[in-house]
N, C-alpha and C positions, 0 to 999 in steps of 0.2 A: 581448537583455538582457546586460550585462557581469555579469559572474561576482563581479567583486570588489566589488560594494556590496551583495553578501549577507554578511551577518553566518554567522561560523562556527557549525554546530551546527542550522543553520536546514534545516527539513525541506522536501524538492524536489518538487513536483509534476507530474507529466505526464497529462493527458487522453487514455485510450486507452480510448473509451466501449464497453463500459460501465462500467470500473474505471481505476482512478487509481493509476498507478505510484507510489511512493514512494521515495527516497532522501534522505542529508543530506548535506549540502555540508562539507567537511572546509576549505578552503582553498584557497589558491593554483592555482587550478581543478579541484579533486579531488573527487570525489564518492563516496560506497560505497553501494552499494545489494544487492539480495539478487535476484540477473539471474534472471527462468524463462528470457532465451534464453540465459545463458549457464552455469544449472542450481546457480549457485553465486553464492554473495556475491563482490564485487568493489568494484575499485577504477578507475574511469575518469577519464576529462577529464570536463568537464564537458559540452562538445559531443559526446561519445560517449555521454554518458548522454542527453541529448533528443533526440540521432536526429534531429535537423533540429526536432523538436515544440521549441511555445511550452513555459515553465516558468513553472509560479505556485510563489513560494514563502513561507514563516511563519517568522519568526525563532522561536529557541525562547524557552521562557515565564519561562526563567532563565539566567542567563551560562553560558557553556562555557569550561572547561579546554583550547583547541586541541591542547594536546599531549597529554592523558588521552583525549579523544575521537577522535585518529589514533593510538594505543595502542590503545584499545578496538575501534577499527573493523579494525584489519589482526590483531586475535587473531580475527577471524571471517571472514578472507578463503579464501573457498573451502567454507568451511560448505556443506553445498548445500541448494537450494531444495524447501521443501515450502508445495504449494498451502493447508492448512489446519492445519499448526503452524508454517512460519516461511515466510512469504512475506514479500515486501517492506514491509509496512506492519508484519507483526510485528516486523522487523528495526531499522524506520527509530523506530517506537515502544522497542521495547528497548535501543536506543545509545544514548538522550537522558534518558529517563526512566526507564529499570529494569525495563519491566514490556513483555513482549510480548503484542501483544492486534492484533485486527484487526477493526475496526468493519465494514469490508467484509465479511468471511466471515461475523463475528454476524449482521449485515444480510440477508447474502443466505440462509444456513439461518434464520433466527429467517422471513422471507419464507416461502418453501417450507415450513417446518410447517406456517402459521399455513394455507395451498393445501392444506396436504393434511387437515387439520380440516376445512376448509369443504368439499372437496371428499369426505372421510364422511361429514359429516353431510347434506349432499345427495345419498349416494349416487350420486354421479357416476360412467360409466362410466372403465375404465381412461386410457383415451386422455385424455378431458376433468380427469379429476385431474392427468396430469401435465400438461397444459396450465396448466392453473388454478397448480399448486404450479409451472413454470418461468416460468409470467408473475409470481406475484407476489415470489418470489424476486429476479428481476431490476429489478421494480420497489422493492425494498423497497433494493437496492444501489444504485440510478440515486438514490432519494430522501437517503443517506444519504450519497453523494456528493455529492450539490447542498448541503450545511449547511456543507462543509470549503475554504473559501478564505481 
């Protein structure tokens, strides 16, 4: 995929099942995203952010400012990463739109309640609830992945 017939501001996707990295494309092959491996928000190539991995990517749903949006994105460089108040989908949702939120982490605890309900009100032994609440967890993530291309 060349880099340059993404539209700036356009959110980057990478398939690392059973979760879907997130970053946005900044330009002239920049990308910033919010790295667990590298425990902080960054700014890479564009081939350093897919690691060799295919990219799907979505223009955003409104024009972007190029230069407000590489403003924006380097006043968060180095932020560091948190798996459940700012991982990369919070980050890549919060640079575009305002609002950080992660459909993945809702997904996959809103999953896991829902395991551990069904798994009291059947009385399920310990082992069998956390089976029950990590499978549906995981399924409720894979499901809510599969909606986002």
């Amino acid at each position: 995929m060349n880099a340059c017939q993404i539209p700036v501001g356009s959110r980057l996707l990478i398939d690392l099942p059973p979760i879907r990295h997130h970053g946005r494309y900044l330009g002239n092959g920049q990308v910033v995203h919010n790295s667990k491996k590298n425990g902080m928000v960054c700014i890479e190539t564009f081939e350093a952010f897919s690691g060799g991995k295919a990219i799907h990517w979505m223009p955003p749903a409104n024009p972007i400012d190029p230069a407000r949006l590489f403003a924006m994105a380097r006043s968060f460089v180095g932020k560091p990463y948190s798996l459940f108040d700012f991982n990369c989908e919070h980050f890549a949702n919060l640079l575009v739109e305002g609002k950080s939120s992660s459909k993945q982490i809702t997904a996959a605890l809103g999953g896991i309640s829902l395991g551990v309900l069904i798994a009291t009100a059947k009385k399920l032994s310990v082992r069998q609830s956390l089976l029950l609440a990590g499978a549906m967890g995981l399924g409720s993530l894979m499901l809510v992945n599969s909606f986002e291309r």
